[in-house]
C-alpha positions, 0 to 999 in steps of 0.5 A: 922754658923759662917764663918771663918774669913780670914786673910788678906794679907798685901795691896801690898804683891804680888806687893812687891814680884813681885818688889823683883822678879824684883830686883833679875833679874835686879842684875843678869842681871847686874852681869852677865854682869858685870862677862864677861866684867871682864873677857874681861878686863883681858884676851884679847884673849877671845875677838874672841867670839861671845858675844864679837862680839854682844858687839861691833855690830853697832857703840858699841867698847867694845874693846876701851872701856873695854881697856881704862885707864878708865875702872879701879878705885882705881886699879880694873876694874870697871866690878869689882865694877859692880860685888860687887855692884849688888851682895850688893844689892841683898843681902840687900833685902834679908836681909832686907826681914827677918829683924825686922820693924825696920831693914827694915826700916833702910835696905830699906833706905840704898838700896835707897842710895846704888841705888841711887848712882848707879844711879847716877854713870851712869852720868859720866860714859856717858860722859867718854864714850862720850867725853874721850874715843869717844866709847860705850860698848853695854853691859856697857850701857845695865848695866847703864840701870840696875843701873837706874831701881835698883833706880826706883824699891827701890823708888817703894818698899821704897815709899815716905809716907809723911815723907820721911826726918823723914825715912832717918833720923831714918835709919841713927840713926839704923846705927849708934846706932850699940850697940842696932842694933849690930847684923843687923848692922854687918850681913851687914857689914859682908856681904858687906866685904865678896863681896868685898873680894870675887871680889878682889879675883877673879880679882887676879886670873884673872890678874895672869892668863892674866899675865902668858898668856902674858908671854907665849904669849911673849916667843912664838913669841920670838922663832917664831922670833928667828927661822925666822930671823936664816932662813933668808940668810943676805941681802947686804946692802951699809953702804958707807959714813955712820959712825960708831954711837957706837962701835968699826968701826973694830968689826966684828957684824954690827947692822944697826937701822933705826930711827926717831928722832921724835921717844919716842921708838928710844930714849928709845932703844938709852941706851939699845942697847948701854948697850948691845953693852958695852958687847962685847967690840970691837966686835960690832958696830952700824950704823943709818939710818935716816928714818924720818916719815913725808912725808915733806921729806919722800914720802913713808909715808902719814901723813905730819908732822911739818917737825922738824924730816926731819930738824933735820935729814938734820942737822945730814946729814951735820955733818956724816962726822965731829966729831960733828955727835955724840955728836948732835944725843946723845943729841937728843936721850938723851932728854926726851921731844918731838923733838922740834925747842928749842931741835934741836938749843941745839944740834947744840950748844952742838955739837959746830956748828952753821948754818954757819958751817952747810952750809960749811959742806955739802949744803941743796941739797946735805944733801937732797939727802943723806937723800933720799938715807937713805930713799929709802934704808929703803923702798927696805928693807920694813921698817914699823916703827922705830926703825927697826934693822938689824943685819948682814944683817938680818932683824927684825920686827920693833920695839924695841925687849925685851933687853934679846933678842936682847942680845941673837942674838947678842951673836950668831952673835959675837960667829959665828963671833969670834968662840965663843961656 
């Protein structure tokens, strides 16, 4: 009798669906990473979890990493990209699975380039890593690993037969010849726009929900430091022989700030809290304190610095008494750069005091003391950081508070102060 002839399967069809098997995984695998980073990237406050803690095991930093300025490009975090990325290629091989001969050839080629570069992405990716931001990802480096086993499956599922440039070539001309392949080209096409837009979406939702958290966050802890700080019962503090920086030296509202003129914050707050003070004309004055954050003439901090913030401060000290004190802090505080020698001779000159008049002032030892007397008072009140301000006595935490509420507490000092509502 005649046997029945058996149809033979294609040489390496189990291999193939065993390699697409590989290719579904390894996406996922890399997908799902790339979901919780995102996720990470854009609400902080679910960094307390256990999958982040595994992230940062051993000499792995997540946190630094999924923080850094680096972790974004073209304005999406680069967990995003991840996303649209793996989820791409798994489409294409499936695309390209129930595609004509000639769409998968062309499908395959493109998920060899599309790999490829993902692989390749993984090189600088490592030295940002290595050398920009000092600090490894665990699950990051587990998805470069995704991304160079995607390459090596593609070249085992694409293979090199001889006449691999006449392949890519031919590939190229599939894409290109969008009239005669329309249909294929544009389920492609179709495919990848609806990833992306679907990525941007979900990194939308995600930044609002991160911003509206902060918001909330912030008005919190506003209120948290609004009740502490109308609890507390004012301290007395010595303003004897400290000047008047800004206001009116009669107004009943006394704000003390304790500051370093080596300080971006404190001259950031210099125009704010001047702004606010302008709103209640006569009402409110302002007091400096010089806490330089250098331990060349501050013994309470540890850090040596350059010095140019302690000179500066002995300078301001020898001119408290003299007009002159004003316009050289004003000038200080109203640069941009970084406190330097060069800043320091130009509010000397713009003050129109030259180091001889220094020295007539008030002497080296003598300014030294008064500056360690601003120091100490700094340190019995617990002073962290500058800028630190008290207002009637009452401390806040150091910083610079959103100008709305710095603005409230003074008007409810002002109103207490000159029976306002």
């Amino acid at each position: 009798m005649p046997q029945k002839e058996m149809k033979e399967s294609p040489p390496n069809a189990g291999l193939m669906d065993a390699k697409s098997v590989a290719v579904a995984l390894v996406s996922a695998l890399g997908a799902a990473l790339s979901a919780y980073l995102l996720v990470m990237h854009f609400l902080p406050a679910e960094r307390s979890s256990l999958l982040f803690r595994i992230c940062s095991v051993g000499a792995f930093n997540c946190d630094r990493v999924n923080s850094s300025p680096w972790a974004s490009f073209l304005g999406f975090p680069l967990a995003a990209w991840g996303i649209a990325f793996y989820a791409i290629a798994a489409f294409v091989l499936v695309l390209r699975g129930v595609a004509g001969e000639d769409a998968k050839k062309a499908l395959g080629a493109f998920f060899l380039w599309m790999t490829g570069a993902g692989a390749a992405a993984v090189l600088p990716l490592l030295a940002i890593s290595a050398f920009l931001i000092r600090a490894f990802c665990l699950f990051c480096v587990i998805a470069w690993a995704c991304n160079i086993a995607l390459f090596v499956i593609a070249f085992l599922i694409i293979g090199p037969d001889g006449r691999t440039f006449a392949f890519h070539r031919e590939a190229l001309c599939f894409f290109l010849d969008s009239g005669r392949n329309f249909r294929p080209v544009l389920a492609l096409v179709l495919s990848c726009v609806l990833v992306f837009l679907t990525v941007i979406f979900a990194s939308a939702s995600l930044r609002h929900r991160r911003e509206a958290y902060a918001c909330l966050e912030a008005a919190k802890m506003e209120q948290e430091t609004m009740d502490e700080y109308l609890m507390q019962r004012p301290i007395r503090m010595d303003l004897t022989g400290t000047p008047v920086y800004y206001g009116d030296p009669r107004a009943k509202v006394a704000m003390v700030e304790y500051f370093n003129f080596d300080c971006g914050v404190c001259r950031a707050a210099s125009p704010i809290i001047k702004k606010i003070i302008d709103r209640y004309p006569g009402k409110v004055k302002l007091y400096l304190r010089h806490y330089p954050l250098d331990a060349v003439c501050n013994r309470h901090v540890r850090e040596k610095g350059d010095g140019l913030s302690c000179k500066a401060s002995l300078i301001a000290m020898a001119l408290e008494k003299s007009a002159s004190y004003g316009t050289y802090v004003d000038h200080i505080l109203g640069e941009r750069r970084s406190l330097g020698r060069g800043s320091i001779l130009d509010a000397m000159e713009k003050a129109g005091i030259d180091v001889e008049a220094l020295r007539r002032l008030m002497g080296e030892k003598t300014a030294m003391k008064r500056l360690e007397s601003h120091i100490d008072s700094g340190e019995k009140l617990g002073i962290q950081g500058t800028p630190s301000f008290i207002i009637q006595g009452k401390p806040l935490p150091s910083g610079l508070p959103p100008a709305r509420f710095l603005d409230r507490i003074i008007k409810i000092e002002v109103d207490k102060a000159y029976g306002g509502p």
